[in-house]
N, C-alpha and C positions, 0 to 999 in steps of 0.2 A: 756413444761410448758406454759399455758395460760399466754397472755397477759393481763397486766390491764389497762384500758383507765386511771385512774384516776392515777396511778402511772406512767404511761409514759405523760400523760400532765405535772405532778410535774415535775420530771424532766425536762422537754421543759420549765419552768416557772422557775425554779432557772439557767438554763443554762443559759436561753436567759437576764435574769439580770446579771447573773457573764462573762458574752463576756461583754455584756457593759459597766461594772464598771473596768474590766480589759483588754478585748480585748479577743483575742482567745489565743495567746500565754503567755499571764498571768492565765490563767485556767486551770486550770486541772482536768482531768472526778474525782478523787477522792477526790476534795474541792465537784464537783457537788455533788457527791453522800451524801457526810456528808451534806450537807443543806438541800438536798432531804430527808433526812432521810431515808437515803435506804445503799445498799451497793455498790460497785465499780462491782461484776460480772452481778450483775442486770441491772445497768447502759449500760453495756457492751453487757448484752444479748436484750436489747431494742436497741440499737443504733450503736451496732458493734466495735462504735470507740468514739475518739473527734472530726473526721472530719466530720463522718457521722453524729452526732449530729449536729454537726455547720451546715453542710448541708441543713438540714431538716429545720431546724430554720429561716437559711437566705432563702429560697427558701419559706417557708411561708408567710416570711415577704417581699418577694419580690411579690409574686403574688397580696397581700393585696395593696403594694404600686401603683403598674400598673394599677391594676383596676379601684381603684380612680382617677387616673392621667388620664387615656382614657378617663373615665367619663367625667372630667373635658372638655377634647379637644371636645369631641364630644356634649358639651351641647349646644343645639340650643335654649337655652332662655335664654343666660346670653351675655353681653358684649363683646370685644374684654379685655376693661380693668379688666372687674371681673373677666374673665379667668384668666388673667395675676397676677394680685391679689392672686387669692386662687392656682393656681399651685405654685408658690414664695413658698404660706405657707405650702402647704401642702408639699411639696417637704424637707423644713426645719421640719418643725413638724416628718418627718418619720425618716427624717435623724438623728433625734436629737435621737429618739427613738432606731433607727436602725444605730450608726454611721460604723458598719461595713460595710455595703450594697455596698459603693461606691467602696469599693476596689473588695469585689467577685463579683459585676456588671463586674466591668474590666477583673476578672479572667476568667470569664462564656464568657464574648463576644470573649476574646482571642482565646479561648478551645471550644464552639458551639457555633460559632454565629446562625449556622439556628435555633436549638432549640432553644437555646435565644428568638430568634425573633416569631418562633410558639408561644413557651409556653409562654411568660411572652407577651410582645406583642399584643398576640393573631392575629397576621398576621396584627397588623393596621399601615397602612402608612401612614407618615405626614402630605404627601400634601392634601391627600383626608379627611383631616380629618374641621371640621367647623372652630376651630381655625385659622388653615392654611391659610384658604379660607375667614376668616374674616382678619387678617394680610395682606394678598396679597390685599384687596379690600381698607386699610386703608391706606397700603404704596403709593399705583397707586395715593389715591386722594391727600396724604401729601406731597410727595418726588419730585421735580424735576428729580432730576437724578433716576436712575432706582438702586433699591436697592433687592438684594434676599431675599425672606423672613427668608431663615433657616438663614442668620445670627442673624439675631433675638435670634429665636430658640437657635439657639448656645451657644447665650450669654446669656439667662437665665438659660441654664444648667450648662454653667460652672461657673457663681456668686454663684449659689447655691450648685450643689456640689463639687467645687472646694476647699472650705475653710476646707470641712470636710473630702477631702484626704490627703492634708498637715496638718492638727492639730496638730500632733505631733511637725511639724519642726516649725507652727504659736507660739504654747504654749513655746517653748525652744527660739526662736529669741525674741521675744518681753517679757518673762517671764510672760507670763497671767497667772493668776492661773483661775482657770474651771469657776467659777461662774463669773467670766467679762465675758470670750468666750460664754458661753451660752446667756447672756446677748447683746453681739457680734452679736450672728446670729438673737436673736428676733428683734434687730433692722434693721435688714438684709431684714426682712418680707416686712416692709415697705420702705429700700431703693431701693431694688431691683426692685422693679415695676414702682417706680419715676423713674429710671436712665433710664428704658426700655420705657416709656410712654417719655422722650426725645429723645433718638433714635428715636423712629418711627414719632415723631411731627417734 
């Protein structure tokens, strides 16, 4: 049987909505397929599985997010703070979109990290990267004492995605319901690059 692009995108376009209104263990290929408007062995004979589907999904949306994010590091006409700025947002913008990401990031770097690192990546290392090298030049003239720059780094990965690995246990301690949290992180946009532009001043 011929494949059909346009009924395997549908599918990829109701799945990748019902993981993130439910997660991957709240879905199941045959909610997908009734929304799809298809059937459960089609589902099946496109995608093998629910894993392999989730696969293909978070691995697209992983490449999408990388590439912007490199981009970002390596932009040699922008700021030290406008990087800081638009990596903050973009990093939340995807997350919000993709909240699963953070956790199969975790899964993928446990299980290949060197693929990991080829594929998504694409071989780019921090230090060499403009960012880096505009941070290292801002700490030298701001810091007495001598500071590394990945803690930096660090700590803008974990303010941003930290909040969207725990969500589950944030949303049950404090009782938020969705629409504060979301509202949570967009303020997040703009905390997160103050608190960082202290650190480094």
């Amino acid at each position: 049987m011929k494949k059909d692009k346009k009924t395997e995108d549908t599918i990829k376009q109701v799945a990748r909505a019902m993981f993130i209104q439910k997660g991957f263990t709240g879905t199941t290929t045959r909610e997908i397929a009734s929304e799809a408007g298809t059937n459960l062995a089609l589902v099946n004979y496109y995608f093998r599985s629910k894993e392999q589907l989730f696969k293909q999904i978070m691995l697209e949306s992983l490449h999408e997010f990388f590439e912007s994010v490199v981009d970002i590091f390596n932009d040699n006409n922008t700021t030290l703070e406008i990087k800081l700025e638009r990596l903050v947002e973009r990093y939340i913008d995807q997350l919000t979109q993709h909240p699963d990401i953070p956790m199969f990031i975790l899964s993928e770097i446990r299980s290949n990290p060197e693929i990991f690192f080829k594929e998504f990546l694409k071989g780019t290392k921090i230090r060499q990267t403009v960012l880096f090298n505009q941070l290292t030049t801002h700490l030298k003239e701001k810091q007495k004492q001598k500071i590394n720059p990945i803690h930096i780094m660090m700590n803008v990965m974990s303010m941003t995605l930290f909040p969207f690995i725990v969500k589950p246990m944030i949303s049950q301690v404090t009782e938020m319901p969705e629409h504060e949290y979301q509202a949570l992180m967009q303020e997040r946009k703009k905390l997160i690059p103050m608190w960082v532009k202290q650190m480094v001043n």
